[in-house]
Wavefront OBJ file of the C-alpha trace (Angstrom):
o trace
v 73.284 85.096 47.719
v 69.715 86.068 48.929
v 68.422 87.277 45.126
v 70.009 83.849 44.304
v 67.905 82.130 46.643
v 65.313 83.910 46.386
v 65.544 83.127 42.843
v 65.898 79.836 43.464
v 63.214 79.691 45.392
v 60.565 80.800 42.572
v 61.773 78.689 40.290
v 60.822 76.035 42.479
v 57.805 77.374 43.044
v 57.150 77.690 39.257
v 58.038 73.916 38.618
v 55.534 72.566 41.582
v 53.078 74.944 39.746
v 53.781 73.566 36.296
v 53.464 70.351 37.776
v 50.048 70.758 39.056
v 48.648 71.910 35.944
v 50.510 68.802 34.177
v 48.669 66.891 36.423
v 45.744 68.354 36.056
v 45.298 68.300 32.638
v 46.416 64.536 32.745
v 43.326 63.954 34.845
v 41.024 66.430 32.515
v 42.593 63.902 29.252
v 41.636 60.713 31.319
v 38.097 61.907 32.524
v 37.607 62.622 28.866
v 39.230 58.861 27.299
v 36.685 57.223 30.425
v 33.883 59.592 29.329
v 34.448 58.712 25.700
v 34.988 54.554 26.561
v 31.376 55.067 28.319
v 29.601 56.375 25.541
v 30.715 53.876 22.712
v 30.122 51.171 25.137
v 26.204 52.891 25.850
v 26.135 53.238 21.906
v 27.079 49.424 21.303
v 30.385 50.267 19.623
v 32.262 48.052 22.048
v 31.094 44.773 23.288
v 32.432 41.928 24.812
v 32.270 38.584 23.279
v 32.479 35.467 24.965
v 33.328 31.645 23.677
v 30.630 28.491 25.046
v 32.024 26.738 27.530
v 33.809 23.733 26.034
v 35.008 24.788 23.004
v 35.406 27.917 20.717
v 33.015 28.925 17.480
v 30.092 31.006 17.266
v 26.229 29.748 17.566
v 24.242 30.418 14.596
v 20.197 30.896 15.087
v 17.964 28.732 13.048
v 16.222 30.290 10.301
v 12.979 31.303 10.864
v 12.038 30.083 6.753
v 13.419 26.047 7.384
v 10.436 23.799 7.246
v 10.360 19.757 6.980
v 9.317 18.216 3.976
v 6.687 15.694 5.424
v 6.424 12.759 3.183
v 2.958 12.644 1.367
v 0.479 9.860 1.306
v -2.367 8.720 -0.734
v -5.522 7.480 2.006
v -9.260 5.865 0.627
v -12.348 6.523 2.295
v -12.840 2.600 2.533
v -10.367 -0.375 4.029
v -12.247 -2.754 1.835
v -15.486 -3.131 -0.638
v -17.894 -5.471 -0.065
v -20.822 -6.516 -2.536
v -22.814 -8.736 -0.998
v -25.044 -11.179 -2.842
v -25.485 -10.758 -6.543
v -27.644 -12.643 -8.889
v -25.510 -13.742 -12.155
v -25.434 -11.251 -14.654
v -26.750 -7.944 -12.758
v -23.820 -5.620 -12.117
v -24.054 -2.748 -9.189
v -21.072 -0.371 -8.132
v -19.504 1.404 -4.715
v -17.607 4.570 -4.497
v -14.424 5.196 -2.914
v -12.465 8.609 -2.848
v -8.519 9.009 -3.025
v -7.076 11.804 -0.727
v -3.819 13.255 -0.577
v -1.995 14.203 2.236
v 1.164 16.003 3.559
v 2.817 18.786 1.779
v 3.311 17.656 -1.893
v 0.890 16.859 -4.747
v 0.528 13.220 -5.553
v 0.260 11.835 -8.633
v -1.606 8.353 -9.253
v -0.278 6.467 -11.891
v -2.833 3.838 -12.441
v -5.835 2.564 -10.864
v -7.116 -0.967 -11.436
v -8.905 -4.216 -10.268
v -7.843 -7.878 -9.688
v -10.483 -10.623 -9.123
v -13.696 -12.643 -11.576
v -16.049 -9.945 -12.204
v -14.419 -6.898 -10.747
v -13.357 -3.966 -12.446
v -12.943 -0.147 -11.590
v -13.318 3.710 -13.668
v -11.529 6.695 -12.739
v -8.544 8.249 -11.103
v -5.820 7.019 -13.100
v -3.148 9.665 -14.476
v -4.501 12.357 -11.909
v -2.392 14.537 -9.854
v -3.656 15.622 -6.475
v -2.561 18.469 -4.875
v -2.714 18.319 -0.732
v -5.874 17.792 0.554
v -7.287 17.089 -2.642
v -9.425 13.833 -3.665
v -10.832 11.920 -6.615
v -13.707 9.578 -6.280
v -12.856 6.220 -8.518
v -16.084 3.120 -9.381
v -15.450 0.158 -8.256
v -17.694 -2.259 -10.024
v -18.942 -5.900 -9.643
v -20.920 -8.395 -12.143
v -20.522 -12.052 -11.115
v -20.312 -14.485 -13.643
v -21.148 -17.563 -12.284
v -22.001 -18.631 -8.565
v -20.511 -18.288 -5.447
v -17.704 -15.991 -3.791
v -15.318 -13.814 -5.693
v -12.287 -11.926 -3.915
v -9.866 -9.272 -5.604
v -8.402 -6.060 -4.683
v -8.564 -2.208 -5.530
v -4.675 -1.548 -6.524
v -3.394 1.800 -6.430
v -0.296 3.028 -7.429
v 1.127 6.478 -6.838
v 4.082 8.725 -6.438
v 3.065 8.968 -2.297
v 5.005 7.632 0.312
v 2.794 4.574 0.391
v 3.063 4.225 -3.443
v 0.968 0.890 -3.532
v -2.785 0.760 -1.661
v -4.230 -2.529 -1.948
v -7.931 -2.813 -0.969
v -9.945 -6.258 -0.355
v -12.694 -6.792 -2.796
v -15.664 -9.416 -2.197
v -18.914 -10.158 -3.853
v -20.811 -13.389 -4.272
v -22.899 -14.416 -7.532
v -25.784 -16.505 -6.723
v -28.530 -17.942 -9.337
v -31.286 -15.567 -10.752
v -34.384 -16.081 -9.439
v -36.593 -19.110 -10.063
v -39.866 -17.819 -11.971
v -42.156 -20.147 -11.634
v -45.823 -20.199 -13.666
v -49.115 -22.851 -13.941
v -50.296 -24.140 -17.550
v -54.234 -24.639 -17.316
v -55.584 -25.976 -20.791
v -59.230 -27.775 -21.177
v -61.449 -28.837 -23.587
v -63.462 -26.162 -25.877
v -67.411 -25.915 -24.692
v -69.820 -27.221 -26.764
v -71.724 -24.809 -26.917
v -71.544 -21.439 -29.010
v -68.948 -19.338 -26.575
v -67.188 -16.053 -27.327
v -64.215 -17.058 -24.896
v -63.095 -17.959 -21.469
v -62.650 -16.554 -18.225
v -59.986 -18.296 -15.821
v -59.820 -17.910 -12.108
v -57.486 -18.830 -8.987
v -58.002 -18.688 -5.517
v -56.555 -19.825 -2.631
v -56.727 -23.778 -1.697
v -59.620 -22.598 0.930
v -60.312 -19.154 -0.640
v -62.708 -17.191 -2.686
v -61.884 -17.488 -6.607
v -60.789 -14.709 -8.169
v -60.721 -13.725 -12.011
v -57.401 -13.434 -13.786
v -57.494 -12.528 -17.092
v -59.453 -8.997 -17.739
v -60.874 -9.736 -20.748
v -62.645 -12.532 -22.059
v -59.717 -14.740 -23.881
v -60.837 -17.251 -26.820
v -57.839 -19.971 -26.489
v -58.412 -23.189 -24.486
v -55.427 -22.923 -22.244
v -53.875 -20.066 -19.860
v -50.410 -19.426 -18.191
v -50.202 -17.926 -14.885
v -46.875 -16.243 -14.939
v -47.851 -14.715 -11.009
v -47.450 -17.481 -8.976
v -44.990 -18.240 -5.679
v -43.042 -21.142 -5.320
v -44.448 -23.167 -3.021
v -47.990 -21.890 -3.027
v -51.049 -24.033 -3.520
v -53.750 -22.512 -5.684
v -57.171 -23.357 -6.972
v -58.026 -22.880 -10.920
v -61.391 -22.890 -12.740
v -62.657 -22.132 -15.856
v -66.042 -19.977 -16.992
v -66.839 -20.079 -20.531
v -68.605 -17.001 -21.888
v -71.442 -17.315 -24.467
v -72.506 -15.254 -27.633
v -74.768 -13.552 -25.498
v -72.489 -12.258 -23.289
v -74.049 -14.341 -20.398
v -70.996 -16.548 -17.984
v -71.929 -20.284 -17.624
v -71.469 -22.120 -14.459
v -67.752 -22.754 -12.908
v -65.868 -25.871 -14.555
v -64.214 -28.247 -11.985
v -61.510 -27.004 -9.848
v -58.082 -28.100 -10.498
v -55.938 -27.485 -7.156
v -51.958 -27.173 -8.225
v -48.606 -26.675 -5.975
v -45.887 -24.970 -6.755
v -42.206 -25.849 -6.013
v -40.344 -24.353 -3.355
v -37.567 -22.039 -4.537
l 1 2 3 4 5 6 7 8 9 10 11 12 13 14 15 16 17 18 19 20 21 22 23 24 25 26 27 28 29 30 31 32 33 34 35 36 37 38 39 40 41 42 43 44 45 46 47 48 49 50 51 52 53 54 55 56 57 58 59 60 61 62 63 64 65 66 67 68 69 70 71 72 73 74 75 76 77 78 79 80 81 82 83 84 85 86 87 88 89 90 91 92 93 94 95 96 97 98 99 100 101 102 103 104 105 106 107 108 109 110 111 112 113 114 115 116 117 118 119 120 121 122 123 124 125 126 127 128 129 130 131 132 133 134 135 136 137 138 139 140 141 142 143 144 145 146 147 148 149 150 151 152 153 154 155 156 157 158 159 160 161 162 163 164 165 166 167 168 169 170 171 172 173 174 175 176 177 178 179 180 181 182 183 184 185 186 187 188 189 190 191 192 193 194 195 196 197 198 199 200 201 202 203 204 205 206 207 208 209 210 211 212 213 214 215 216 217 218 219 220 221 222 223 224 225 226 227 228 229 230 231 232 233 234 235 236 237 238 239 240 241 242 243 244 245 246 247 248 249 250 251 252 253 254 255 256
């Protein structure tokens, strides 16, 4: 009975000892699964994921390539032309430059003038790329008097696809040239010529013609309007020598 108990007696000492190591190595295996969990999660195998508040899906981050389109427009360097006085006839011209803007080339269909006497060169069919320009004439030549009013059109494949630009001029009457006739009667005497001269209504007479001239009359082509001047006539004889001044003839020219 004692080998039986003592027998009995190891083999429960032999099961608490199997029972330790069991243990044991059940700690050793779940040291090693934390150790393991630890370094995936360190490595960025296992990560936790988490929904928005308010409803489930995924955010997606813009892409860093999207841009916006941004219309383009057409601009001119001037809100409207303006002439000014023009005498009948006479033509002049003013600049203006076409830019595009924004991020697409513009192309300009036609460019063209409305309005008596105005008209315009350039720029039609070209294509502008942004930031780009084209310089167009805008011409005037009144044909009769007073104002005139038109407008610089535009038409383009920008945003603002129609610019419309005032236009003005005004045509007045040419200017009034006025002139003197002088004629007399031919010396008596054996002369070469004559030499005319004009002076102011209280001045000193002056010779006009350089040379001595052989006809009996004279235009003055250099006269202002409403100027008063003072003619008289020298004839020259065969020898050269000038005779005495003729009467004075005092004449007054219109006012403009």
């Amino acid at each position: 009975m004692k080998n039986l108990a003592k027998d009995g007696g190891h083999a429960r000492a032999r099961s608490r000892l199997l029972s330790q190591r069991q243990f044991s190595c059940l700690l050793r295996n779940l040291s090693a699964v934390t150790a393991l969990a630890a370094l995936l999660a360190s490595a960025g195998c296992i990560g936790l994921s988490s929904s928005p508040k308010g409803g489930g899906g995924t955010s997606t981050p813009p892409s860093s390539g999207s841009s916006g389109s941004g219309g383009a427009t057409l601009t001119a360097s001037s809100s409207q032309v303006a002439f000014g006085d023009l005498t009948v006839g006479s033509s002049t011209s003013q600049l203006v430059t076409l830019t595009a803007s924004g991020h697409s080339n513009v192309t300009i269909s036609t460019v063209s003038a409305t309005g008596p006497g105005f008209s315009v060169s350039g720029g039609s069919g070209m294509t502008l790329m942004p930031n780009k320009s084209v310089t167009v004439s805008v011409n005037f030549e009144p044909r009769s008097n007073g104002d005139a009013s038109g407008k610089l059109l535009v038409k383009s494949s920008a945003s603002n696809g129609l610019l419309q630009i005032p236009l003005s001029g005004k045509g007045v009457s040419s200017a009034v040239q006025h002139s003197v006739t002088l004629s007399w009667q031919a010396s008596t005497s054996r002369v070469i010529g004559y030499l005319i001269f004009r002076g102011a209504a209280q001045g000193e007479l002056r010779k006009l013609n350089p040379a001595v001239d052989s006809a009996t009359t004279y235009t003055d082509k250099t006269v202002a309007g409403g100027t008063t001047y003072v003619y008289a006539v020298k004839s020259v004889g065969s020898n050269g020598a000038d005779s005495s001044f003729s009467n004075q003839v005092t004449v007054t020219t219109p006012s403009p």
